[in-house]
Each structure stands twice: as structure tokens, then as C-alpha cells.
Backbone as CSV, one residue per row, in Angstrom:
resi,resn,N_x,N_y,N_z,CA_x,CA_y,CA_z,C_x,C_y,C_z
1,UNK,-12.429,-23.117,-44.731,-12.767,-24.541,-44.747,-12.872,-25.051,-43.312
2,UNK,-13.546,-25.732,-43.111,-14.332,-26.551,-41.865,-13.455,-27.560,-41.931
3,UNK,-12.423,-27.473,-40.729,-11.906,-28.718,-40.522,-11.527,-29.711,-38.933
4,UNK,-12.165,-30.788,-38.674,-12.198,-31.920,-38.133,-11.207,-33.148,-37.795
5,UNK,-10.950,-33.095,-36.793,-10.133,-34.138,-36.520,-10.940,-35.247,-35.787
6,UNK,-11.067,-36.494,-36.537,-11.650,-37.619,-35.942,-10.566,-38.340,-35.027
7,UNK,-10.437,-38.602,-34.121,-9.535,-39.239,-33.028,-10.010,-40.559,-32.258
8,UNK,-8.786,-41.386,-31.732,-9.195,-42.477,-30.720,-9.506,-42.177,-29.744
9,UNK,-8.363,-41.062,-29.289,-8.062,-40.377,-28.069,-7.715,-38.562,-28.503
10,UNK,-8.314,-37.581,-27.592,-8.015,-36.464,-27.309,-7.256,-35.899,-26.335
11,UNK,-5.819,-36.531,-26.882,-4.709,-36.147,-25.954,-3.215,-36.205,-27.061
12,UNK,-2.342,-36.002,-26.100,-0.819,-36.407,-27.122,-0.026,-34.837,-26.883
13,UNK,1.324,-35.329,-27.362,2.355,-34.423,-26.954,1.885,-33.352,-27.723
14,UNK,1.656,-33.330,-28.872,1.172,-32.206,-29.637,-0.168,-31.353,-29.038
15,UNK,-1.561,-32.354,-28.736,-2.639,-31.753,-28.338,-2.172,-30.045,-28.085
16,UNK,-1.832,-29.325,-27.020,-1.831,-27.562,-27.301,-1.552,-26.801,-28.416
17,UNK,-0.642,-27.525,-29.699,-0.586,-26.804,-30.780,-1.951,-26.735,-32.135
18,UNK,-2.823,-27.369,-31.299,-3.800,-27.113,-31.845,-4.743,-26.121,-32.346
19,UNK,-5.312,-25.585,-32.881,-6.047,-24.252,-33.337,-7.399,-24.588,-32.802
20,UNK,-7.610,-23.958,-31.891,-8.942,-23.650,-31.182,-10.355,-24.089,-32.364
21,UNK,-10.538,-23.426,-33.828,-10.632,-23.396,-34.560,-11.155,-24.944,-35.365
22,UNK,-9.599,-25.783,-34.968,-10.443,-26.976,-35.214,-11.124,-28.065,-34.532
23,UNK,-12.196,-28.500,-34.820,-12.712,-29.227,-33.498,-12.444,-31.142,-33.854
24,UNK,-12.735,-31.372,-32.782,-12.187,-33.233,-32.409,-13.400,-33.508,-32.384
25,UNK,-13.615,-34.535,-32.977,-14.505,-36.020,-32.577,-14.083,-37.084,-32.274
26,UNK,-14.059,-37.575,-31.279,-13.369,-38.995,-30.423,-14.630,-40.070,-30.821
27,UNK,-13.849,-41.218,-31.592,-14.462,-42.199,-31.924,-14.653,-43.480,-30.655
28,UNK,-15.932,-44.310,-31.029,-15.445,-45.125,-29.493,-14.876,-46.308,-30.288
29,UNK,-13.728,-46.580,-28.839,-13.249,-48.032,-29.260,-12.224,-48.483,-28.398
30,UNK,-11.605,-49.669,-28.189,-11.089,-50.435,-27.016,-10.139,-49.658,-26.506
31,UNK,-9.823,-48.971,-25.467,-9.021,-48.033,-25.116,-7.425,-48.631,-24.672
32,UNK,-7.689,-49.677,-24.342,-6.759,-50.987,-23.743,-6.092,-51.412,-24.925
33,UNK,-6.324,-51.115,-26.144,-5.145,-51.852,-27.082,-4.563,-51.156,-27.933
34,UNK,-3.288,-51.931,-28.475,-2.316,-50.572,-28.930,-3.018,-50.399,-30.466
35,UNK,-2.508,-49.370,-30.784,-2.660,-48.337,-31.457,-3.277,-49.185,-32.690
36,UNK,-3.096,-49.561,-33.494,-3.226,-50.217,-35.057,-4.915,-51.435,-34.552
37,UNK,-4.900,-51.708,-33.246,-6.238,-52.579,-32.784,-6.937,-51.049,-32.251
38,UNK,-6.996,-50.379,-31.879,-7.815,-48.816,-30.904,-8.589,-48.829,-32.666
39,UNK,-7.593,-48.623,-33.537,-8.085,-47.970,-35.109,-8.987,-48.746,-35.685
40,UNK,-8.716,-50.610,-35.631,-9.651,-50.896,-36.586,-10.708,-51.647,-35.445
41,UNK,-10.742,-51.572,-33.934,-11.656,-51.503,-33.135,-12.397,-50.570,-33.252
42,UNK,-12.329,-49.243,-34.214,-13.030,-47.982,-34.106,-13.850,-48.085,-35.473
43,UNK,-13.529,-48.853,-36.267,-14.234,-48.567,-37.454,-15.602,-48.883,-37.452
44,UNK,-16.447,-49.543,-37.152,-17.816,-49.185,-36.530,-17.921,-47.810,-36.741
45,UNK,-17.557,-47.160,-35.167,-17.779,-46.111,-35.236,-17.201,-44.965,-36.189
46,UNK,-16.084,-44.808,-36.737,-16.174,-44.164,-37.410,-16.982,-44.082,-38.826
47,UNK,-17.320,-45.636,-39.508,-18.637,-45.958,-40.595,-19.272,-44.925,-39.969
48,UNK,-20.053,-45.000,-38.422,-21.697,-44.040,-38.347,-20.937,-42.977,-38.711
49,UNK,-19.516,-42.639,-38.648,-19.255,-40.890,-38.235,-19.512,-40.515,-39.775
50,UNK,-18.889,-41.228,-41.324,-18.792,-40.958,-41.872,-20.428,-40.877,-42.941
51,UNK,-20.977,-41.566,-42.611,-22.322,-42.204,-43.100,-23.099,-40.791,-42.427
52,UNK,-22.990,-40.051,-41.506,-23.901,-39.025,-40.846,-23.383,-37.811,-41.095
53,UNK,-22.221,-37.604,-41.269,-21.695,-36.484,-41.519,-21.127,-35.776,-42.901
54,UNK,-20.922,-37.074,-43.748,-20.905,-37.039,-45.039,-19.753,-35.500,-45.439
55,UNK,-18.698,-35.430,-44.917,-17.726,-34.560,-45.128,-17.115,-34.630,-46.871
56,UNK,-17.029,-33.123,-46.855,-16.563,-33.052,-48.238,-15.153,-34.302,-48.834
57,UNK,-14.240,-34.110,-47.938,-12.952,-34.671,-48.161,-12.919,-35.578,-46.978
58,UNK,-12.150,-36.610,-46.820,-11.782,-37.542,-45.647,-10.392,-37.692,-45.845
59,UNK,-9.232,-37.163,-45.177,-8.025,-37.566,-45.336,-7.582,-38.315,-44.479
60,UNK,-6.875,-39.516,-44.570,-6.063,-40.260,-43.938,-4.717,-40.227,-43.961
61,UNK,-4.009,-39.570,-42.775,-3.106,-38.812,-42.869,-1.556,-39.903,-42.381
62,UNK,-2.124,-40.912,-42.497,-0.567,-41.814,-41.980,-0.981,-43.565,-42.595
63,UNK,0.233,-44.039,-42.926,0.275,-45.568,-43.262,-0.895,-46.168,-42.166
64,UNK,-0.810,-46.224,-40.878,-1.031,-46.692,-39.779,-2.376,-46.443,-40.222
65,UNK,-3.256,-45.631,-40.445,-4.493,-45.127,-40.271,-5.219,-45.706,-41.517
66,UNK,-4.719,-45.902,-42.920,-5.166,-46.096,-43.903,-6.418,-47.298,-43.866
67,UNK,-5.752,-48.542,-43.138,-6.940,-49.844,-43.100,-8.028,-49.529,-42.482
68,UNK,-8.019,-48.942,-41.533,-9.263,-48.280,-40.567,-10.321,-47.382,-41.520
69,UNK,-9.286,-46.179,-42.309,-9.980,-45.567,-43.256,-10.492,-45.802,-44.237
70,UNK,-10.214,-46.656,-44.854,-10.671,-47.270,-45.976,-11.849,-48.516,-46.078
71,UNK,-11.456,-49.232,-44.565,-13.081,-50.281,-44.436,-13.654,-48.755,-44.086
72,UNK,-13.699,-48.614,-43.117,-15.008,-47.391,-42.892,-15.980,-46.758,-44.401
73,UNK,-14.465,-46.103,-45.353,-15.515,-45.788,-46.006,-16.036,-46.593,-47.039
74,UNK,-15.713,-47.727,-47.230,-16.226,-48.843,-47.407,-18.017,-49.130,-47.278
75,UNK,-17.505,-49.325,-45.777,-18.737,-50.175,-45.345,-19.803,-48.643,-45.152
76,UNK,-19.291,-47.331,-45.330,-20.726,-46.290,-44.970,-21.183,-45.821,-46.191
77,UNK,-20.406,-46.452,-47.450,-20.908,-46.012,-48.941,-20.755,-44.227,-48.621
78,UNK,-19.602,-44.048,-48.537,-18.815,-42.414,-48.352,-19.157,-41.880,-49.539
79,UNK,-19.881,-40.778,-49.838,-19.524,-39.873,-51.389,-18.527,-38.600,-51.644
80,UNK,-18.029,-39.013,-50.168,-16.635,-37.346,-50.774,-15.810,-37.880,-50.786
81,UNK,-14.718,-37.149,-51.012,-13.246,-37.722,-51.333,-12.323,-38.153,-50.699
82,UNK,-12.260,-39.536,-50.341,-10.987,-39.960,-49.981,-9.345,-39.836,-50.369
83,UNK,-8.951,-39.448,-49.584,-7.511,-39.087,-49.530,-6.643,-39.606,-48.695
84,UNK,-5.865,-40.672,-49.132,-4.871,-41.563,-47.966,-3.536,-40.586,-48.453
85,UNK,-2.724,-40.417,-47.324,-1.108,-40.170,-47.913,-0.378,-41.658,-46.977
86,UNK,0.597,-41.126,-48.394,1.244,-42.103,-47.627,2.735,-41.645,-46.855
87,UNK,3.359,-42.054,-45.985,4.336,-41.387,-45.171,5.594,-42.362,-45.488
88,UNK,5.445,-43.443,-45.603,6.961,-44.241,-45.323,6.329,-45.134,-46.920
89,UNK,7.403,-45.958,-46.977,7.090,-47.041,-47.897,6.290,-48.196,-47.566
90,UNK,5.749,-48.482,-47.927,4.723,-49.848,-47.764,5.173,-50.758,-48.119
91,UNK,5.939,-51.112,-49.445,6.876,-52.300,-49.520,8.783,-52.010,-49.299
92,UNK,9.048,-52.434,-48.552,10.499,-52.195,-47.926,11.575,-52.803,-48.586
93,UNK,12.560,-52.085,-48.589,13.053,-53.158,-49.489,13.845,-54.201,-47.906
94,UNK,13.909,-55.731,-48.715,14.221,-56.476,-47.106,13.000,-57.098,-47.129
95,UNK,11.998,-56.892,-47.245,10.794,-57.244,-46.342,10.289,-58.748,-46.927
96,UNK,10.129,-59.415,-46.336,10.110,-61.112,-46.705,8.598,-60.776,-48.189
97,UNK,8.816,-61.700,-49.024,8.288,-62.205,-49.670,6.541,-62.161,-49.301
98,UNK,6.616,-63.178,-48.575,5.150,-63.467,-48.450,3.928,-62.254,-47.341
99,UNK,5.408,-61.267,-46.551,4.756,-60.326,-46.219,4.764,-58.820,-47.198
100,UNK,5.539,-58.769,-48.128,5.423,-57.528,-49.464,4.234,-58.053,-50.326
101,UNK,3.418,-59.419,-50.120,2.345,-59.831,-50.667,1.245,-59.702,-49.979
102,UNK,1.241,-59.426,-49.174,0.097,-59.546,-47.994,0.041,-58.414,-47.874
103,UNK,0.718,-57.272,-48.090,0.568,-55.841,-48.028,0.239,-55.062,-50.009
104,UNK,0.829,-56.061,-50.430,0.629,-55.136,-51.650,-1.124,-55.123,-51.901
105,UNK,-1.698,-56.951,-51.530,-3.138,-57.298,-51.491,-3.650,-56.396,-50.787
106,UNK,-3.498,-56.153,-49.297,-4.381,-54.780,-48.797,-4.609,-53.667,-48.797
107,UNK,-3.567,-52.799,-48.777,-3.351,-51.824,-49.513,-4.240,-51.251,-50.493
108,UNK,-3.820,-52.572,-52.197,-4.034,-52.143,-52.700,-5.649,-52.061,-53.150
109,UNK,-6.576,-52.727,-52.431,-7.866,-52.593,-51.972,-8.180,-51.199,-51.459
110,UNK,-7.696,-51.152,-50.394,-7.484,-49.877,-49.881,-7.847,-48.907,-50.674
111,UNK,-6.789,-48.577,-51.242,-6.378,-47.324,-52.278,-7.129,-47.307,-53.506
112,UNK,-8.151,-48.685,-53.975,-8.950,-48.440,-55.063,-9.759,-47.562,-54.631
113,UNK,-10.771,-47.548,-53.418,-11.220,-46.534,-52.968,-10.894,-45.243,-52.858
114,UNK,-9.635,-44.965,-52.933,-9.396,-43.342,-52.965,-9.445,-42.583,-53.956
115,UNK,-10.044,-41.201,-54.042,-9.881,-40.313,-54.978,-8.475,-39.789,-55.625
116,UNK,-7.718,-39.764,-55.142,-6.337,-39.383,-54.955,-5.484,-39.732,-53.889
117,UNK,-3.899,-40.276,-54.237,-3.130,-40.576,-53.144,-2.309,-39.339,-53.172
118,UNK,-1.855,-39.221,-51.593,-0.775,-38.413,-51.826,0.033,-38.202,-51.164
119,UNK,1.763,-38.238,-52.050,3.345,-39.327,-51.874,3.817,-38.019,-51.714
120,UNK,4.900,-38.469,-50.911,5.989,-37.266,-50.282,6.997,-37.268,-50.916
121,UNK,7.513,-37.794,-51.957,8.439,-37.834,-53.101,8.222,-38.642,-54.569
122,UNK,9.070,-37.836,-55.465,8.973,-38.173,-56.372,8.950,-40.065,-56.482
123,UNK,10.059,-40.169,-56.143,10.018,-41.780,-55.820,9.044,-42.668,-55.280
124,UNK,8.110,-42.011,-55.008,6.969,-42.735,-54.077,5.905,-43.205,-55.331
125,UNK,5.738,-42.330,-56.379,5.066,-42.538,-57.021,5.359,-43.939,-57.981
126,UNK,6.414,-43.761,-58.172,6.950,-45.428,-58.811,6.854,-46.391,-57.843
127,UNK,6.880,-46.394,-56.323,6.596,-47.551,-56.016,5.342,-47.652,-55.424
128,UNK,4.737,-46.877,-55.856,3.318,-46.658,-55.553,2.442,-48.018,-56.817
129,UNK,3.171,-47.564,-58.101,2.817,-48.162,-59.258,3.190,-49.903,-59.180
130,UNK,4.098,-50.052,-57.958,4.413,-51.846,-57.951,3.081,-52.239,-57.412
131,UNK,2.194,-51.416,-56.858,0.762,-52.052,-56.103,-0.249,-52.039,-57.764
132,UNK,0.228,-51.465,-58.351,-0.416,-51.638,-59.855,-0.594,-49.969,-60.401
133,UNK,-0.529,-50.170,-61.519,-0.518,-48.927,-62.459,-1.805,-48.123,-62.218
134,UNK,-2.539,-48.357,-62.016,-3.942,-47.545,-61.722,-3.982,-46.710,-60.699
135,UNK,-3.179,-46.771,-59.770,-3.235,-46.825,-58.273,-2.023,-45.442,-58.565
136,UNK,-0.807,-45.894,-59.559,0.598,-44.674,-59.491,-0.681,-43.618,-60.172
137,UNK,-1.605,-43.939,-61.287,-2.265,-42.352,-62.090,-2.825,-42.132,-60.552
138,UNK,-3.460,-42.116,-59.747,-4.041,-41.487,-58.892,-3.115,-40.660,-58.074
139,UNK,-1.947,-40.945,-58.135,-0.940,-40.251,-57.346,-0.536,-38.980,-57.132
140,UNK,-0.388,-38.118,-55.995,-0.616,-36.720,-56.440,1.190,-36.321,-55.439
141,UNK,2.361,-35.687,-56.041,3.310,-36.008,-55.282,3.034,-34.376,-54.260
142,UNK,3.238,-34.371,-53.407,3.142,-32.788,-52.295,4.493,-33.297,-51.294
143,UNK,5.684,-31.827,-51.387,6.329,-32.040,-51.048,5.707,-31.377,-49.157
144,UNK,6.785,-32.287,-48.548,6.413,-31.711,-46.940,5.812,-30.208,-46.745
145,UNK,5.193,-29.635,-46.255,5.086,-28.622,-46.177,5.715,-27.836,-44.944
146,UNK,6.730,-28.140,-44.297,6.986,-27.872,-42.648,7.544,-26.733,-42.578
147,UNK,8.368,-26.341,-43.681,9.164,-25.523,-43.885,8.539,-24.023,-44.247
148,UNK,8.546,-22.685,-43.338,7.905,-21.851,-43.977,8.803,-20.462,-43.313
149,UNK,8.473,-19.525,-44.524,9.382,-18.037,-44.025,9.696,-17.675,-42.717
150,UNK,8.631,-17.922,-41.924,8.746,-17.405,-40.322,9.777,-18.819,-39.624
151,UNK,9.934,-19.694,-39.942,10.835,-20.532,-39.552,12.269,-20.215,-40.224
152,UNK,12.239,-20.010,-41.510,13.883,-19.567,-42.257,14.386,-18.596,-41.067
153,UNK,13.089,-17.444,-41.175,13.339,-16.068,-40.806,14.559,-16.063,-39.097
154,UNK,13.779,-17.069,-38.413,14.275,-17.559,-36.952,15.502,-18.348,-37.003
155,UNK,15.641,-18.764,-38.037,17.082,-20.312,-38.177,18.124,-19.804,-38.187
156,UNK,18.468,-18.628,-38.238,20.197,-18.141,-38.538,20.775,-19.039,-37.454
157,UNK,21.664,-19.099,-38.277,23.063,-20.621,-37.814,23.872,-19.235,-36.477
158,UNK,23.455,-20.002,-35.222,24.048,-19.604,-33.923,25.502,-20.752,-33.553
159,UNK,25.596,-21.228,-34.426,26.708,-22.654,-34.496,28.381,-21.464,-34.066
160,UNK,28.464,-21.481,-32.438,29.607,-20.748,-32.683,30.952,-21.881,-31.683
161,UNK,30.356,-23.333,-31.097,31.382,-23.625,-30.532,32.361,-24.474,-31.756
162,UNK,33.207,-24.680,-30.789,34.793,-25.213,-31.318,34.496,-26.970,-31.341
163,UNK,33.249,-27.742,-30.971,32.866,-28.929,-30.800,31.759,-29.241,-31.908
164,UNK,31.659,-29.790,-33.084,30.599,-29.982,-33.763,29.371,-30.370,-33.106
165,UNK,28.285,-29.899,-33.165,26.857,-30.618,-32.649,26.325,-31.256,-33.915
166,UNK,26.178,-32.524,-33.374,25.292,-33.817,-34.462,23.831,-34.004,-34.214
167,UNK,23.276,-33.248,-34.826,21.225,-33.378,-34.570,20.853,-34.717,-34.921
168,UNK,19.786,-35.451,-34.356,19.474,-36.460,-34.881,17.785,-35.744,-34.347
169,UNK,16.657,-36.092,-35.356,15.467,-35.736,-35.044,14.836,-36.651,-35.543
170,UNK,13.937,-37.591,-34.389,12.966,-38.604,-34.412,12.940,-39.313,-33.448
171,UNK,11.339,-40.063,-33.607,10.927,-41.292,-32.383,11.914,-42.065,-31.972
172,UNK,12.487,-42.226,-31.104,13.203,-43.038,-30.560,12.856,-44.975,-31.049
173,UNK,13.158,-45.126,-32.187,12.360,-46.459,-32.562,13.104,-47.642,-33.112
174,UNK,12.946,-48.133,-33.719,13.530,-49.231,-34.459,13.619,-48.826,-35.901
175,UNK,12.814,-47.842,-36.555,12.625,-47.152,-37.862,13.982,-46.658,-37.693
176,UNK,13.780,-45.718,-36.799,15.100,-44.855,-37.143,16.501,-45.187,-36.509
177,UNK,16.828,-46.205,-36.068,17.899,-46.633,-35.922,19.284,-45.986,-35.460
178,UNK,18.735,-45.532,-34.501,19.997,-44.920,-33.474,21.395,-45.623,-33.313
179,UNK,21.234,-46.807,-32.994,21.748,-47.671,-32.319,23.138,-47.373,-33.814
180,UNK,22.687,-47.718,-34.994,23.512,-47.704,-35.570,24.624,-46.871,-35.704
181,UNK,23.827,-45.010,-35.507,24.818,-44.061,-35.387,25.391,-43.717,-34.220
182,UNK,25.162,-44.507,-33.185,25.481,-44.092,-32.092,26.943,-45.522,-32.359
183,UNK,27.118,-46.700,-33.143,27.921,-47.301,-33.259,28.921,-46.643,-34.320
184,UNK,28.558,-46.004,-35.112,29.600,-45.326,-36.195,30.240,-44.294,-35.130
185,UNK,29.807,-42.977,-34.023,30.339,-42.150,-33.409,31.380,-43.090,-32.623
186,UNK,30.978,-44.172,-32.202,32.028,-44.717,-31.422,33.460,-44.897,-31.539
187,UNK,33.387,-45.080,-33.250,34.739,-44.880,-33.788,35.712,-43.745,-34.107
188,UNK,34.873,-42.762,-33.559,35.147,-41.276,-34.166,35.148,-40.850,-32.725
189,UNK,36.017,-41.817,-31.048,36.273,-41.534,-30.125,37.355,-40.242,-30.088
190,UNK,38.175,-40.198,-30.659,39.532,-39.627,-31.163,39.189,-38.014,-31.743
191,UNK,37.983,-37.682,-32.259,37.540,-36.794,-32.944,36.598,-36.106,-31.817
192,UNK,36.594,-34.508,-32.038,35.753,-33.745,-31.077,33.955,-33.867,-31.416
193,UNK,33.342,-33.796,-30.909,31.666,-34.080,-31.395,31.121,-34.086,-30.132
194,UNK,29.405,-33.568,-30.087,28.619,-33.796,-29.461,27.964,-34.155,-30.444
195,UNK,26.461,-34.933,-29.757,25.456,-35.478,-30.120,24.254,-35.211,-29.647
196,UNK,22.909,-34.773,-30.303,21.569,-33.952,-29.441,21.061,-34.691,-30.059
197,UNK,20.078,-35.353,-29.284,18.982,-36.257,-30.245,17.654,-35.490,-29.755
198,UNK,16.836,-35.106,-30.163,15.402,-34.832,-30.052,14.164,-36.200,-30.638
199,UNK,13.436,-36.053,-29.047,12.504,-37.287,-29.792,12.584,-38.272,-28.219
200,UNK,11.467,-38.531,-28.449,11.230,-39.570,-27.366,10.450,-41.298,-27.599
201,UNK,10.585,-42.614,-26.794,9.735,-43.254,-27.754,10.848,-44.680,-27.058
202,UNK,9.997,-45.990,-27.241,10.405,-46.732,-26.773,11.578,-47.672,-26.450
203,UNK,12.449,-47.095,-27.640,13.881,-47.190,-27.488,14.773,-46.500,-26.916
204,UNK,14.165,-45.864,-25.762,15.388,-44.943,-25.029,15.779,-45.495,-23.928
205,UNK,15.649,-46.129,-23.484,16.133,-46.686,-22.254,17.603,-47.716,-22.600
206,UNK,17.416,-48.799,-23.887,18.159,-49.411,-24.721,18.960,-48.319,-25.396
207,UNK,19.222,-47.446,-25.414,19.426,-46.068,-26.305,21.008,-45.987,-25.117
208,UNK,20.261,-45.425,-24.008,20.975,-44.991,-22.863,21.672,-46.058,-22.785
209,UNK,21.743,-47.061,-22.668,22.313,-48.409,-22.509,23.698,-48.322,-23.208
210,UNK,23.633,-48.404,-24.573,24.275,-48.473,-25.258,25.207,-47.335,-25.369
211,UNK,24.665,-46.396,-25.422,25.419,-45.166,-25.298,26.708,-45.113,-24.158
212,UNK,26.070,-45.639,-23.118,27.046,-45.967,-21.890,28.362,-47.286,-22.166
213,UNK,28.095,-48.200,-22.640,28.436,-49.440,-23.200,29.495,-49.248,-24.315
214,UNK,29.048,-48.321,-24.818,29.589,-47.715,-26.081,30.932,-46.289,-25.798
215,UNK,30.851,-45.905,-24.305,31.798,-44.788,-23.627,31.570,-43.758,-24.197
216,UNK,30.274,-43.544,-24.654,29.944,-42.086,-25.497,28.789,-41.112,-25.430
217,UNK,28.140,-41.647,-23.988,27.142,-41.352,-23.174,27.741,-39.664,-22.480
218,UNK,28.728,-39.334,-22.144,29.131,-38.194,-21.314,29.013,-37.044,-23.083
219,UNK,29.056,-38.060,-24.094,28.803,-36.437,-25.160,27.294,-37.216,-25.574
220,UNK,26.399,-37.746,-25.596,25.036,-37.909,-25.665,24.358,-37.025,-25.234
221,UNK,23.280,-36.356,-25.916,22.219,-35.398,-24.664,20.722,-35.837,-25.510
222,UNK,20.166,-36.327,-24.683,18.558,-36.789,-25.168,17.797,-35.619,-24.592
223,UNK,16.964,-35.070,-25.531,15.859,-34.044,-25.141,15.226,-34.417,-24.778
224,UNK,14.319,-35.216,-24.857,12.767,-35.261,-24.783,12.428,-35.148,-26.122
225,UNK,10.903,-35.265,-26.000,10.258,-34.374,-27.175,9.860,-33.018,-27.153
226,UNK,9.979,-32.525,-28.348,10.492,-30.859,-28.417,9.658,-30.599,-28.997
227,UNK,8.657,-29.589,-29.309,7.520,-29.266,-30.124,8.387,-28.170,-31.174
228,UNK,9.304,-27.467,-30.948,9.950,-26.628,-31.692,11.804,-26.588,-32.113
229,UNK,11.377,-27.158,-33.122,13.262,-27.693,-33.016,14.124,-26.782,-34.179
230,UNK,13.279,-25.508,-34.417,14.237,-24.729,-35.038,15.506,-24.099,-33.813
231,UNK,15.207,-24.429,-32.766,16.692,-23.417,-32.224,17.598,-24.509,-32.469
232,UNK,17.153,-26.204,-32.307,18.193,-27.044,-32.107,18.955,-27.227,-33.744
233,UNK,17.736,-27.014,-34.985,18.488,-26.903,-35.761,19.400,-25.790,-36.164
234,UNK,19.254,-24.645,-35.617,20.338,-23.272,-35.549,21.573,-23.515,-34.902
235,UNK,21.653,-24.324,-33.970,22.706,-24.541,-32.830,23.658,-26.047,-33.230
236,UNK,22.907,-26.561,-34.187,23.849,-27.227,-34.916,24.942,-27.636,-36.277
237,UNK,25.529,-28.271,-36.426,26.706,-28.502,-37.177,26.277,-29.403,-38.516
238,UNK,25.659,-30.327,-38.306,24.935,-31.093,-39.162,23.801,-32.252,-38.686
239,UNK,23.120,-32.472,-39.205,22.252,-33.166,-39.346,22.236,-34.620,-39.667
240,UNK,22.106,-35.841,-38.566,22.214,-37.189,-38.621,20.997,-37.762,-38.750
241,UNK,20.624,-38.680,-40.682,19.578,-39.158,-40.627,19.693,-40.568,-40.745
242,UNK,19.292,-41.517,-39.739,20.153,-43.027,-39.639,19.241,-43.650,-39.821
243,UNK,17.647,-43.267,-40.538,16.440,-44.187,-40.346,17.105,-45.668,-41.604
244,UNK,16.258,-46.623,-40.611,16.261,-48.209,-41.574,15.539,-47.675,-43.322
245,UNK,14.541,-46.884,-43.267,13.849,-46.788,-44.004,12.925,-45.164,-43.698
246,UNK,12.714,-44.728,-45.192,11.914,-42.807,-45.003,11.311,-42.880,-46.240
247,UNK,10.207,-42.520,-46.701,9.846,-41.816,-47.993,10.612,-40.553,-48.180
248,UNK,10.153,-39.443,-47.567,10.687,-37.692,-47.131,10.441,-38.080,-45.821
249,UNK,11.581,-37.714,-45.136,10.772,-37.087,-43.572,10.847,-35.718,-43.658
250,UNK,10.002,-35.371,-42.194,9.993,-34.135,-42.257,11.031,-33.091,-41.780
């Protein structure tokens, strides 16, 4: 299968794990604005991309991407198959009133257009169905796929110190909510622990802050971003998931 990555930009921490194999098309559009304006500044261009190229399948592979994908194939009268997944929840629980309405309305426009959705848990599919029942039959559930033999094969648990290591893996963000577990360790001064966070992203500087503030910065260790985090999951004790909100992560 012939496969295509349509892009804003041809770059990113990932770009080298790419397969030679698949090729990029860079759409044009305002290069100067963040991310969610770059996407639906691009839809123009991606309409001609889709209207000329007429690809078997079109997947839209993140929440973020879906509005972009869906006017496009909209407005180029697309005849292959649209495919949005969805990654997180779209209605939160928390989330004010008049904005769980303003999203269920777009969305669920959105998603009339698609051939199939497809939810990263069972649970997704029921609240897939609060955007309306038509929308949950299209639902197709696919669990993560990240996980595969040659990764088991590499994971044997190297966990040999006398200090627990606490993994935390993700964007440094407001989603995933550091701040919080980095306030629960605080209480657990008295108790032996390190802490490895992998992941980089605009809450690290506030991250570091707190950590210091908090007297728990000398057992903190921030990676960076890591393209391969089976050794960090071998080398640890357990696994800290503190997000506000997840469908599955990965």
C-alpha cells in the first residue's frame, strides 16, 4: 500500500523515524501561527490535494486535525474513505456547558462525513454515541498498536536498585498534569523514590519550578524527548499516569 503523509511542516522530533518508503506532501499555509490556525489556514490547499489526488483512504490521525480534515473533504467532494480517529475525549467530563455544545455541533458534522471512526477504547464508543447514535454504529474500536514482540523481546525488567524508579511518559502539558504528581511525591518525602519523566513541552520550565519549591528536584530527572523508551520502561519500578484526562494512551 502507497502511503502519504500530508503535512504543514516537514520537520519534528520524530521526522528520522520515518520510512524512506513513505513520502510527504507539505501543504501551503501561514507558517507564523500555531498549530490548530497552520491546519485550518491549510485547508484550501489541502481541498486541491484531495480533489487531484483522489486517494483511496484519507485518515485523520488526531482530535486536532479532524476540522481541517473534514472541511477539506467537504469542500473537494472526496470519494474515498474518510477515517478520523479519535485520541482523547471530545466531551470532558468538567467541560462547561455551552462549550460540550459547541463541540458536540462540530464534530458531529465532522464525523457525518466519515466512513468509519476509529476509538482507542471500548469506552470511546459510548461516548462517541452522546454526539448521536449514528455516529457510535460507525465506530470501529482498534486497540493501540505500539506494543510488538521485538519490543517485549528487549523489556526484561533490569529494575535492580534498592530506590524505586517512578516513570512518568508524556508532553510536558496541562493534559497530563505533572504538577499534581509531583505534589502527591512531596508527601512521600520520608519514603525512598526517584522520579524519570520522559517528554518535553511547554510546561517544563514551571515543572522545574515546582519541583525545586516542592524540595524534590535533587530526585527529579527530566529527559528530554526520547524516541525509544523501552530501556526507561525496563529500568523502572512503576509507572505514573497523572493525565487530567486519556481515552488509551499509548
Amino acid at each position: 500500500m502507497k502511503v502519504e503523509f500530508v503535512v504543514t511542516r516537514d520537520a519534528g522530533p520524530v521526522r528520522h523515524l520515518l520510512d524512506d518508503d513513505v513520502s510527504i506532501h507539505v501543504i501551503k499555509t501561514i507558517g507564523l501561527l500555531p498549530r490548530g490556525g497552520r491546519l485550518l489556514a491549510g485547508v484550501p490547499a489541502l481541498t486541491l490535494y484531495l480533489r487531484k489526488t483522489q486517494p483511496k483512504l484519507f485518515h485523520s490521525p488526531g482530535n486536532h486535525t479532524h476540522m481541517a480534515g473534514g472541511m477539506a473533504v467537504r469542500m473537494s467532494r472526496y470519494k474515498g474513505a474518510f477515517l478520523p480517529k479519535i485520541t482523547n475525549p471530545i466531551i470532558k467530563d468538567g467541560m462547561a456547558s455551552w462549550k460540550q455544545s459547541i463541540r458536540r455541533l462540530l464534530y458531529s458534522l465532522i464525523f457525518k462525513t466519515a466512513d468509519s471512526i476509529i476509538v482507542l477504547s471500548q469506552s470511546g464508543i459510548r461516548k462517541l454515541s452522546l454526539m448521536g447514535k449514528d455516529l457510535a454504529d460507525k465506530a470501529i474500536f482498534l486497540h493501540n498498536p505500539y506494543i510488538s514482540d521485538d519490543m517485549l523481546n528487549k523489556s526484561t525488567s533490569s529494575t535492580n536498585s534498592e530506590v524505586p524508579l517512578i516513570l512518568s511518559v508524556g508532553r510536558l502539558s496541562k493534559q497530563k498534569d505533572h504538577a499534581t504528581l509531583f505534589h502527591a511525591l512531596a508527601l512521600l518525602k520520608y519514603r525512598p523514590w526517584n522520579l524519570r519523566i520522559c517528554g518535553d513541552g511547554p510546561k517544563k520550565a514551571e515543572l522545574v519550578g515546582l519541583a525545586s519549591d516542592l524540595g524534590i528536584d535533587d530526585r527529579v530527572e527530566f529527559t528530554g524527548f526520547v524516541d525509544d523508551v523501552v530501556p526507561h520502561y525496563a529500568q523502572s519500578s512503576v509507572l505514573a499516569l497523572s493525565s487530567e484526562w486519556e481515552d488509551l494512551p499509548a
